[in-house]
Structures are given as structure tokens and as C-alpha cells.
N, C-alpha and C positions, 0 to 999 in steps of 0.2 A: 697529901692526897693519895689514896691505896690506887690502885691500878683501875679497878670498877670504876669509882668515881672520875676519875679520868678520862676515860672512854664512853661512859656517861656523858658527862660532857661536852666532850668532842660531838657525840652523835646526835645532842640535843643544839648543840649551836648547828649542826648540819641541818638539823629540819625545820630549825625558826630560818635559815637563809633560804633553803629550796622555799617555804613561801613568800619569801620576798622575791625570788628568782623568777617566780609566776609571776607577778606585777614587771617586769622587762618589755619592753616591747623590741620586737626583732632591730631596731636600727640602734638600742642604746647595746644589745648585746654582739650587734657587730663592730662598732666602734671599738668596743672595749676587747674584741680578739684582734682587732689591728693595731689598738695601743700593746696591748701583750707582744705581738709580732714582733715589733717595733723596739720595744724593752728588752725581749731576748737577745735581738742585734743588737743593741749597744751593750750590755752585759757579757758577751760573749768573753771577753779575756777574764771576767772572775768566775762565767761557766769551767772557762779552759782549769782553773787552777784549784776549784771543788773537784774538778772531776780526776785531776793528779792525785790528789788527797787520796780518792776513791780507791784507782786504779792501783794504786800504792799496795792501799789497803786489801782489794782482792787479790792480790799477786801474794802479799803474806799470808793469806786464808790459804793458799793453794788451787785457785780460780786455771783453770784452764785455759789454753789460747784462744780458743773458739769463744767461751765463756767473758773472757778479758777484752774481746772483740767488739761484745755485746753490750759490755759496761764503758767503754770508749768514748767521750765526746769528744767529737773535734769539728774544724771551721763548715766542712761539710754539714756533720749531723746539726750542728746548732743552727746553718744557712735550713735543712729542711725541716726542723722544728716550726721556724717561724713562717717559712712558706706553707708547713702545714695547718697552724693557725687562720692566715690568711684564704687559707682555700676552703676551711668551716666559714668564717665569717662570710666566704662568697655563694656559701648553697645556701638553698632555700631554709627558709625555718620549716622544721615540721611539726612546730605544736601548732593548733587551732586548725589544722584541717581537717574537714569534715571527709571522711571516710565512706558514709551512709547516709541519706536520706529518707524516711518514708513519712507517707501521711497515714493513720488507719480509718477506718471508716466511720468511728467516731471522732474524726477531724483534728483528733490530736496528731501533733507534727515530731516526728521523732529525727535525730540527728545524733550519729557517732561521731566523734569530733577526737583529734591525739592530743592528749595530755604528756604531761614527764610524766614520771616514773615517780619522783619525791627521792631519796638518797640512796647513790650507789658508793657500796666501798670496791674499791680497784685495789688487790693484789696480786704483785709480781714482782720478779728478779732482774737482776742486772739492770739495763736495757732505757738509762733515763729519760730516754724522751718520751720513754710512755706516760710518762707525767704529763709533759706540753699537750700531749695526744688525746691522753681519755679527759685531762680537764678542759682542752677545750672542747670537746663533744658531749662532755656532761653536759657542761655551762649553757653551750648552743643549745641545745634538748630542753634547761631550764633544769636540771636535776642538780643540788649540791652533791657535789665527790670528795668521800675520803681515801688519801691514796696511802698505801703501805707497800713502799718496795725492799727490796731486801738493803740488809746492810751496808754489803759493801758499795750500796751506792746513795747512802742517806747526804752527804756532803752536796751531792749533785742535785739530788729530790726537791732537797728543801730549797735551796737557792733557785732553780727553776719556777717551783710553787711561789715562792717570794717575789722573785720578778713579775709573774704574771698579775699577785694581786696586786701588789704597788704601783702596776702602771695601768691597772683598770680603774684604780683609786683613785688615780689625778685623772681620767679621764669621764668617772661618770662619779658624783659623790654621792650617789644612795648605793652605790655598789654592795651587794651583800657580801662582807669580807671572808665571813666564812662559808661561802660558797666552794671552797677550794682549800682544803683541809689535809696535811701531813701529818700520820700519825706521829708523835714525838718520841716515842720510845721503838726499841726495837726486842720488847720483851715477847717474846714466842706466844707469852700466855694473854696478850692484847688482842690477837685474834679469834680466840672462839669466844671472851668477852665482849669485844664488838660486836661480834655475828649472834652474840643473843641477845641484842637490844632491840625484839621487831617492833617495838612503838617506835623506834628511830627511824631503822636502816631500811630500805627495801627491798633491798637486790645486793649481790656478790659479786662478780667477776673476777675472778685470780686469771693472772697469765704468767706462766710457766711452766714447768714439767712437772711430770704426771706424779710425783709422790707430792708434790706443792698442791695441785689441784686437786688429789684426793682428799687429802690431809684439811684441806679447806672446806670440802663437799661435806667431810664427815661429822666436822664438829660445828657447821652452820645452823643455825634456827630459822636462817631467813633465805629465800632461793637464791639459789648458786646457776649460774650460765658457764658452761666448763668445753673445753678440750683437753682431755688426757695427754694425751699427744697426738705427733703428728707423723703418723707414719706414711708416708707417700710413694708412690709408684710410678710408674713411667713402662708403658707394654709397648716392645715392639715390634710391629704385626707383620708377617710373613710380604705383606705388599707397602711396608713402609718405603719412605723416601729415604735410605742410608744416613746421604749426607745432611740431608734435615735432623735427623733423629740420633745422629752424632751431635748435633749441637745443640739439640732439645735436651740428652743427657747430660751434658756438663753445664750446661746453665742450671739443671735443675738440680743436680749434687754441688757442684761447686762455686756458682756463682757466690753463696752464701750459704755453706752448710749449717751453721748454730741454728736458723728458726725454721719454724716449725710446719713452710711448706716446699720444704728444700728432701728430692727424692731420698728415701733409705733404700728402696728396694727398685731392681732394674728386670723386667722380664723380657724374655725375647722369645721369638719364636720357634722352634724349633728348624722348619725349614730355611730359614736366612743365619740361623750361631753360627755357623763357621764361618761367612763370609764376615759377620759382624761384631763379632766381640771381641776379634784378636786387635781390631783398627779402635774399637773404644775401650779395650784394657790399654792399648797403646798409650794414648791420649789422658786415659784416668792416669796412668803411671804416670804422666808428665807433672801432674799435680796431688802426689804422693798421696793418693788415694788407696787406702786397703781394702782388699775383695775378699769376699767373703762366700763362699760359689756353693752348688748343688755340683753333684759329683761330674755330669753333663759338662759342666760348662769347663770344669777342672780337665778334666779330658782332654778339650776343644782346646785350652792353650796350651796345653802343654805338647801337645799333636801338630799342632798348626803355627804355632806362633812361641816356643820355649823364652824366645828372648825379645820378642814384643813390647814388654811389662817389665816395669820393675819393683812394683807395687807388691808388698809383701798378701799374697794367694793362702787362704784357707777353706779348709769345707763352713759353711753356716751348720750351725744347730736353728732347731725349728726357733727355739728360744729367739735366737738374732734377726728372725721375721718379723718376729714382732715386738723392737726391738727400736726405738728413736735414738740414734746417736749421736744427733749433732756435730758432727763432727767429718771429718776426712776417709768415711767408712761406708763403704756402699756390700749391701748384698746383690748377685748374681744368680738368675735362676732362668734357665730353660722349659719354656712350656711348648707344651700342643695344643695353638691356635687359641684362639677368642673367648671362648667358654673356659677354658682352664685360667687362663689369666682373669677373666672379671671372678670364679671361686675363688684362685687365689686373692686379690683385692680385698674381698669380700669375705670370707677367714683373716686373715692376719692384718687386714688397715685397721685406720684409725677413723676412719669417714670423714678423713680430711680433704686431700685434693689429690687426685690419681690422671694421668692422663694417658691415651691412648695413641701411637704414630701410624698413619696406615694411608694407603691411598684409598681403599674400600669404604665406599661409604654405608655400607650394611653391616660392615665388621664396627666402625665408628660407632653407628647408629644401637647398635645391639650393646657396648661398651658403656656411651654413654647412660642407657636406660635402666641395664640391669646393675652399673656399680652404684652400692649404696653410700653416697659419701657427699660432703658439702658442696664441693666444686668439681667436676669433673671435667677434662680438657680432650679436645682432637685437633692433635699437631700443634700443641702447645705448651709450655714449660709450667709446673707445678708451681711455681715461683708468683706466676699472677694472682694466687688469692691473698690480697690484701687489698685495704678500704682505699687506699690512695689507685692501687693501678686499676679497681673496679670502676674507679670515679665516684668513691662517696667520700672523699676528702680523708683528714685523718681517720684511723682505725682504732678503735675502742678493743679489738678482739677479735679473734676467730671463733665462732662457736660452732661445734659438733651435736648439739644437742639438735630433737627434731620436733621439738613443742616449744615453741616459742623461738626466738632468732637461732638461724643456721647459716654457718659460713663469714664472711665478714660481715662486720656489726662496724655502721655507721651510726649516723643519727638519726636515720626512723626507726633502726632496734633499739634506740634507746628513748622511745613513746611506748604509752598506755593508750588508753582511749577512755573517755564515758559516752555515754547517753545522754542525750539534753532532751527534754522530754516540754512542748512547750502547747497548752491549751486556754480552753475559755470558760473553765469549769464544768471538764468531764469526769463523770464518777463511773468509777466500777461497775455494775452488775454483776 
């Protein structure tokens, strides 16, 4: 079978199950995510031992710490996979709701109602439990997903995916099997073959960094929901709270540097840097954080605090602005008040998630209005945009886009809608 036929295939068993998937009614599709929940915990030690395989495996690619982080399962991530299962099974369904209502004057009754979508392919890296995650919020949504993640973590993918259907299988037997589809090869060129099947597929969603989601935008035929990246920021404002906005900062670089709403860039205000950056290079040195500074701030420690820090200090190029490193690397930049910070956001972000620290609720207010970006924060850590801490259960994605879903994407970003259109034999004029 050549590769086309293949993916052919694949994409045509995906859209004969999405219409079985529409004959579901919301209690056999929650059943069948507590049976999944349910199977992932028992299976957990052959998760543990696909995913060594893995882990192996991206370490001889030359995978990164941060990177090897991301690809990791262990007794945590597998215990929040299936709590994240269980907590789609416990929201609302959002298909069949009716969105609109009207009558017109010729007594015909109109009704917008959400539909699925019909099939989304999900591409991404490292990161397996985005598997557990976007298939159970396809599923719930009623859409069949075909998932394509990267390599070095096909061991963990497939065995995940497998668990899920086999324990939906013993639990509903009209279950549509290929509802929940792993590409089987990991040939590069299976991608923009798939993405030109639009009798099949309907929608795209990659998640990972920005040369993946170009790369995917470029050669798709069918719409693509994308974040480049995620560059984030953290302003803080001349009447901030210090000791707040000291730990607004290291939650939001270090909590978790590798995804994609973990701050890159730190602004501060000019009238408070010298009381404030020598006490939070301090603290970044504590967790071998590298800085990356505007000449201002390079000044500031070196004047005020020489051995504060032990964090290896360089000037930023404008490049490193804009600039997602995933990583143990933060930029440092000095501005003038409220207006220079939301231009800077608004130049060099990514219209990801920026937050502002201040006690000013005018400076707040003017921050949150004029940064153009998904999620915007006051006195808050960058860290909370995702589906689980919004409270839409698992997260399918973040999307930056501003026509159609922005920021995280639960399970009503993943409805359509129609029109029901219902009379008693009225005709045009």
C-alpha cells in the first residue's frame, strides 16, 4: 500500500466513525471516558515501560532536558491523564445546543443548534498525553481524531490510543473503533498528504513550536487553528506589590519552562529596577536561570548587586525578544511605565498570555484593554492559560488565532453549528 492509499484510508475510516459518533448520546459517550479513565490506571506500568522505550529513544535523538521533560510519563502524569478523561466525561456535552432562536414573520421557526466539526487531525511533539487529552475532547465534541505525534514518542501514543479504545470496546459495543486513530507511520511526507484529503479531514490543529506549526499551516488544504509560539510576559508596574510579583515571576519562568505559557520576557518599570531586580536576579540565579538584559538593567546589577546572581548575564539582541526558548532563559528589559510595556507586548509577543503586576487599577485596566493577546492577566502568573485551570477540563490547544477559537480550546471550540430551519409549507417570494 504506497503512502496516499494509506492516509486515504485512515482518513476515510475517520469520517464513516465521526458519523457513527453523531448517533452517541451524551451518557454512552460518558461511560466510555470513565471506561478509558479506568484502563489508563490499570495499564499504567506498560504506560511506564512504552514510555522508557521513548525516553530512550529521544535522549539518543539528542532531545533536550526541558524537551525529555515533556516526553516523560510517570505515576503523576498517567494519575492526571485519567483524571483528565474523567473531568470531560463530567462537563456538559456541547453538541445539540441550541445557540439561537428566531421565529420570522412568515412563521417559519429558525434554530442554531452545535454540531462536531466531522474530523480533526491533531499534530504535535513530545508531550503524550496530548493524546489522552485532544482524544477525549474530540470524542466528547463527537468529532473522530487522527493523532500524529512526533517520534520519539510513537511507543507511548500508540499504547495510550490502544488503551482508550479497548476499554471503550468492552464498554459500549457499537463503539465507533476508529474514532481514535494513530497515524502509523512516521514518514514526514504523511503529513501534507493527509492535509490534502478535504473530503475527509476538516480541521488541523498542530501543537508545538513554531517551525512545526508553520510547516503544517504551509502545506495544509484544510484549516489549520495554530500558535506559533508563545512568547509571554510579565510587566512590572511602578506600584506593584514586590513581594507578589517576585513570585508571580518565578512561577511564570520556572514553574515550568518548556510550554508555551511559561514567561520569556520580564519587564519592569523603571522607577521600582533597582529596588527589584537585584532581589529577583537573586532568586532566578537560585534556579540557574540565564538573563538576558537591555543595557539598563545590565547597569542595575552590576551597580547594585555585582554578586547577587549567579546566573550567567548578557545583553539581549532584539532577535532574543522575540524569541520562545523553552527553556531556563529569561529576557530582562527596563521600561517607562504602562504604555511602553503594553508597545513592547504588542511588538514582540506572540498574543499569547502577558500579565500585568500593579496595584493601580487604571494602569491594570489600560494593560488589560490595549494588550492584544489570548489571555491577558492582573496579578496573575502566565501559567493559568490552559483548559484544565480555566475549567474546561482537558485542553485540545491554545489557539492565538482571532477568527474562530482563541486562547484555550476546550469542547465548545471544538463545535460547528447549523441552522434548523422548520415550517408548514412556506415558499419564498
Amino acid at each position: 500500500m504506497t503512502l496516499t492509499e494509506q492516509m486515504t484510508d485512515l482518513a476515510r475510516r475517520a469520517k464513516a466513525a465521526s458519523r457513527e459518533l453523531a448517533r452517541l448520546t451524551t451518557d454512552e459517550k460518558n461511560r466510555c471516558l470513565l471506561a478509558m479513565a479506568e484502563g489508563i490506571e490499570k495499564n499504567a506500568a506498560a504506560l511506564k515501560e512504552a514510555n522508557a522505550l521513548d525516553m530512550q529513544a529521544g535522549a539518543n535523538l539528542g532531545l533536550s532536558a526541558a524537551m525529555l521533560d515533556r516526553l516523560k510519563l510517570d505515576d503523576k502524569r498517567i494519575a492526571g491523564m485519567a483524571r483528565g478523561l474523567r473531568e470531560v466525561a463530567a462537563l456538559p456535552d456541547p453538541v445539540g445546543r441550541v445557540l439561537d432562536e428566531r421565529v420570522r414573520p412568515n412563521g417559519l421557526k429558525l434554530r442554531k443548534v452545535t454540531t462536531p466539526i466531522g474530523v480533526i487531525v491533531i499534530i504535535y511533539e513530545s508531550r503524550p498525553n496530548v493524546t489522552a487529552d485532544a482524544a477525549s475532547l474530540c470524542f466528547k465534541s463527537g468529532n473522530a481524531t487522527i493523532l500524529r505525534g512526533g517520534k520519539e514518542a510513537m511507543n507511548s501514543n500508540r499504547l495510550i490510543a490502544e488503551t482508550m479504545i479497548d476499554a471503550a470496546r468492552k464498554t459500549l459495543a457499537h463503539f465507533p473503533e476508529h474514532a481514535i486513530q494513530v497515524v502509523p507511520t512516521t514518514h514526514r511526507e504523511a503529513i501534507p498528504v493527509l492535509l490534502s484529503l478535504t473530503q475527509y479531514v476538516d480541521l488541523c490543529m498542530p501543537r508545538g513550536g513554531e517551525g512545526l506549526i508553520r510547516a503544517v499551516a504551509e502545506c495544509s488544504k484544510v484549516p489549520v487553528i495554530k500558535h506559533y509560539k508563545g512568547v509571554c510576559h510579565v510587566y512590572v508596574d511602578g506600584d506593584a506589590d514586590l513581594g507578589m510579583a517576585e513570585e508571580i515571576v518565578l512561577n511564570a519562568k520556572c514553574q515550568r519552562p518548556a510550554v508555551c505559557n511559561a514567561m520569556e520576557t520580564l519587564l519592569v518599570d523603571k522607577s521600582i529596577a533597582a529596588r527589584f531586580l537585584p532581589a529577583i536576579a537573586g532568586r532566578l540565579a537560585e534556579k540557574k536561570v540565564e538573563l538576558r538584559v537591555d543595557p539598563t538593567t545590565r547597569e542595575i546589577l552590576t551597580q547594585t548587586a555585582p554578586n547577587a546572581h549567579s546566573a550567567s548575564v548578557r545583553l539581549a539582541t532584539d532577535q532574543d525578544y522575540y524569541t520562545e526558548y523553552n527553556d531556563y532563559v529569561l529576557n530582562v528589559r527596563v521600561v517607562d511605565g504602562v504604555k511602553e510595556a503594553i508597545d513592547h507586548v504588542n511588538h514582540y509577543g506572540s498574543a499569547h498570555s502577558d500579565s500585568i503586576v500593579t496595584k493601580d487599577e487604571a494602569r491594570a485596566r489600560q494593560f488589560l484593554n490595549e494588550v492584544d493577546s489570548a489571555a491577558v492577566y492582573w496579578n496573575a502568573s502566565t501559567r493559568f492559560t490552559d483548559g484544565g485551570e480555566f475549567g474546561m477540563g482537558a485542553e485540545i490547544g491554545i489557539s492565538t488565532d482571532k477568527i474562530g477559537a482563541r486562547g484555550p480550546m476546550g469542547l465548545d471550540e471544538l463545535t460547528s453549528y447549523k441552522w434548523i430551519g422548520i415550517g408548514n409549507g412556506q415558499l419564498r417570494t
